[in-house]
N, C-alpha and C positions, 0 to 999 in steps of 0.2 A: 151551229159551230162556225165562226169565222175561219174563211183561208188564209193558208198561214204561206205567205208571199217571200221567196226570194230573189230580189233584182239585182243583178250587175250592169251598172252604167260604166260602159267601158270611158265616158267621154270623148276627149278628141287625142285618140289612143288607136293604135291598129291600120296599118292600112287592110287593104283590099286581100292579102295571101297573108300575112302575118293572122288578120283576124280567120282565115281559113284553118290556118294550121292549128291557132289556139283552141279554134271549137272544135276541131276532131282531137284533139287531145282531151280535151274537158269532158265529151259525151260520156265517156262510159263510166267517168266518175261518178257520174248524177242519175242516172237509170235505174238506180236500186230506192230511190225517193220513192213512198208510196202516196204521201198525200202534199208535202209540202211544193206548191204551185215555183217552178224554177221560169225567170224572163230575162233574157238576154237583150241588152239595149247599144247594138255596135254603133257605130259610125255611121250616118246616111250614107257613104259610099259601099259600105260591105254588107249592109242589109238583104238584099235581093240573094248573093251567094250565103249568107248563115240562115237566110230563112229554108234555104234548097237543103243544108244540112241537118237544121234540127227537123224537119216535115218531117208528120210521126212520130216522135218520140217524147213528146208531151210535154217537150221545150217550149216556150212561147215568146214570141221577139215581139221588142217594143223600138219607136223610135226615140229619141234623146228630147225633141221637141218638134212643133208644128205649126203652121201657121194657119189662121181662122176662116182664112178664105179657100176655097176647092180650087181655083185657079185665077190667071189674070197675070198684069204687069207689075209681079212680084219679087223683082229680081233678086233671087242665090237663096229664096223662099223653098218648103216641101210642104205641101199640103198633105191634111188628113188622106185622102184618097191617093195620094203616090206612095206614103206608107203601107197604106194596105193592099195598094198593088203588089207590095215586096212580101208582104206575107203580116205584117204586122198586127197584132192584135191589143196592144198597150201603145201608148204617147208620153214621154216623163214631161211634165208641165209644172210651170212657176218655180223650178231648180234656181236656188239662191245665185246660183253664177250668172242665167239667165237676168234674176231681178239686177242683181248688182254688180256687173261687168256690162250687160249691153241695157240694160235700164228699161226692161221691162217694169210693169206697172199692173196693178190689180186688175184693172179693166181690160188689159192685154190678156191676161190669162185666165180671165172672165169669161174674153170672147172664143178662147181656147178651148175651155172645156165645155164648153157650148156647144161647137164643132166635133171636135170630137166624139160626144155623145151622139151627136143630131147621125155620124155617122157608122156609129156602131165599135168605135175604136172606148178602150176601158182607158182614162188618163190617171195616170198616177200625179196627184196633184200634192207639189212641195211647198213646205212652212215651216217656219223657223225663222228665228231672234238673230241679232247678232249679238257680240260679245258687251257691246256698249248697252244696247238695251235690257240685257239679261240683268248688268251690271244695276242699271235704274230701277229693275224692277219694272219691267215693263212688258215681260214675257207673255204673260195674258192678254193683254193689252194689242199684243202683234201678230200674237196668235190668232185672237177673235177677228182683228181686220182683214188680215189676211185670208182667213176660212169664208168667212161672207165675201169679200169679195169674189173670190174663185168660185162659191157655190151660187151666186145671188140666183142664178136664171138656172137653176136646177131642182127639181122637187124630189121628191119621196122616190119617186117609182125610179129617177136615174140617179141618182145616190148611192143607189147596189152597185152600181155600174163604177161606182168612180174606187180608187183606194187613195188611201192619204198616205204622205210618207210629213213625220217629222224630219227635219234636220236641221239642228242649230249651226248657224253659220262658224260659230266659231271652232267647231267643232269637227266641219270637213276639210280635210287633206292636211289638219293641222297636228294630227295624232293624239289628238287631244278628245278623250269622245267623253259626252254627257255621262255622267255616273249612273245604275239603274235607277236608281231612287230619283233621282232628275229626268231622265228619259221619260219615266214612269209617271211622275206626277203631269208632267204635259200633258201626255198620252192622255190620262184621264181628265183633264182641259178640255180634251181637245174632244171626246167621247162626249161629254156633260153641253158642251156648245150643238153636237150633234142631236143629241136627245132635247136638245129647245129645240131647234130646228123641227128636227125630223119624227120627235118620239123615241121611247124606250129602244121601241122592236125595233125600228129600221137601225138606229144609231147604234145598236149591239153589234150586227151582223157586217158593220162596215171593216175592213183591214186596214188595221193603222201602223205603217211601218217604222223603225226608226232608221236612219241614216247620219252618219258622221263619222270617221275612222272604225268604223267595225272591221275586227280584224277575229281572225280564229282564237286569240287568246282572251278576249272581253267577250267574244259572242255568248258564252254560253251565261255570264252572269246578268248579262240585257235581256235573253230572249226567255229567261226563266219570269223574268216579271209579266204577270198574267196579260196586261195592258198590250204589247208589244209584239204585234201577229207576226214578225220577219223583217227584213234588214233591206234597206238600199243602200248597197253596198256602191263604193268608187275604185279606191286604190287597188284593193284584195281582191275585186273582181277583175283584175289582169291579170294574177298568175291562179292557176289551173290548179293549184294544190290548195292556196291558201281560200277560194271560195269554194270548191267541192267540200273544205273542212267544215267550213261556216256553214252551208246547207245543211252538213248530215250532224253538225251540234242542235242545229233547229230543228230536222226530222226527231231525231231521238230527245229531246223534252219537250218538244210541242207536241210531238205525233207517237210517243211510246208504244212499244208493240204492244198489243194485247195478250 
């Protein structure tokens, strides 16, 4: 059975006591989760204080992104290992703002998820079209590059390790989110590239997430599509209602009680 992943990227959102107050408010909404995996992704400034607060409670912090190198003359850089100094056990990697505001490149987050691995950190590694490509007909096509690129120097055995999150570009922060039937057919893209790769087995058991204005009102008809292991969330994941909702729509039809 694949883990069924919830992430909030808060982005560059929260400082340092605002992201305090917001995770002690959030904690006790999410505690009653029995299997759905919750990962909290703040700011590299408030990392080291939300890792003090989720310890224990089966919260898990990620950082937003990372650089490939452990250390050096890297200026306004975080490497894997300073993340996991803070507590961090996730990295979000190849995030479309990344590729297309500071013009990262497949090779850049090649070397990412490389690092990451090499260091025990699990990278949530992002893909996704934009509106124009979508437009061409060209989805597969960007999807396929983009996935080899980010996996080339990865095999079998660390591919458990990794999860994928979809997110079409045109679709984050714009309120506009892929329809399930669209989400869904990627998704299985994006599963069928895996199974070249990697085989049936390993490509089943990988989490593949969606990301793009998921909000507590669409969540429940995206995460019913079988494809669709949980949400990387952006916007919903800053207020404290609107993603404890979206978690516990995904506990109760991904994780039904028995």
């Amino acid at each position: 059975m694949r883990e069924i992943i919830v992430a909030g990227n808060w982005k560059m959102n929260k400082d340092v006591r605002e992201a305090e107050a917001f995770t002690r408010e959030l904690l006790p909404k999410m505690l009653n989760l029995k299997r759905t995996k919750i990962i909290l992704c703040p700011p590299f400034t408030a990392l080291f204080n939300i890792g003090k607060i989720v310890e224990g409670t089966g919260i898990a912090l990620g950082g937003q992104n990372m650089y490939f190198a452990d250390n050096g003359a890297f200026t306004g850089e975080v490497s894997g290992r300073m993340l996991q100094s803070t507590g961090c056990e996730y990295v979000i990697l190849g995030h479309s703002e990344r590729r297309h505001i500071f013009g990262e490149t497949d090779e850049m987050v090649q070397k990412k998820v490389a690092a990451a691995l090499r260091l025990g950190l699990r990278p949530i590694v992002c893909i996704g079209e934009t509106l124009a490509e979508r437009q061409a007909g060209k989805t597969l096509k960007v999807i396929e590059h983009q996935l080899n690129g980010a996996l080339e120097m990865v095999d079998a055995n660390q591919i458990v390790q990794c999860v994928l999150a979809y997110e079409p570009v045109w679709a984050i922060g714009t309120g506009v989110n892929a329809t399930p039937g669209q989400a869904a057919e990627v998704h299985r893209q994006i599963r069928q590239l895996l199974t070249a790769k990697y085989g049936f087995e390993v490509a089943n058991a990988i989490t593949i997430q969606y990301g793009g204005s998921v909000k507590p009102d669409n969540a429940a008809e995206l995460i019913r599509e079988a494809e669709i292991d949980g949400f990387l969330v952006g916007g919903a994941s800053l207020k404290s209602d609107d993603f404890s909702q979206i978690a516990a729509i995904v506990e109760k039809i991904k994780n039904p009680e028995e």
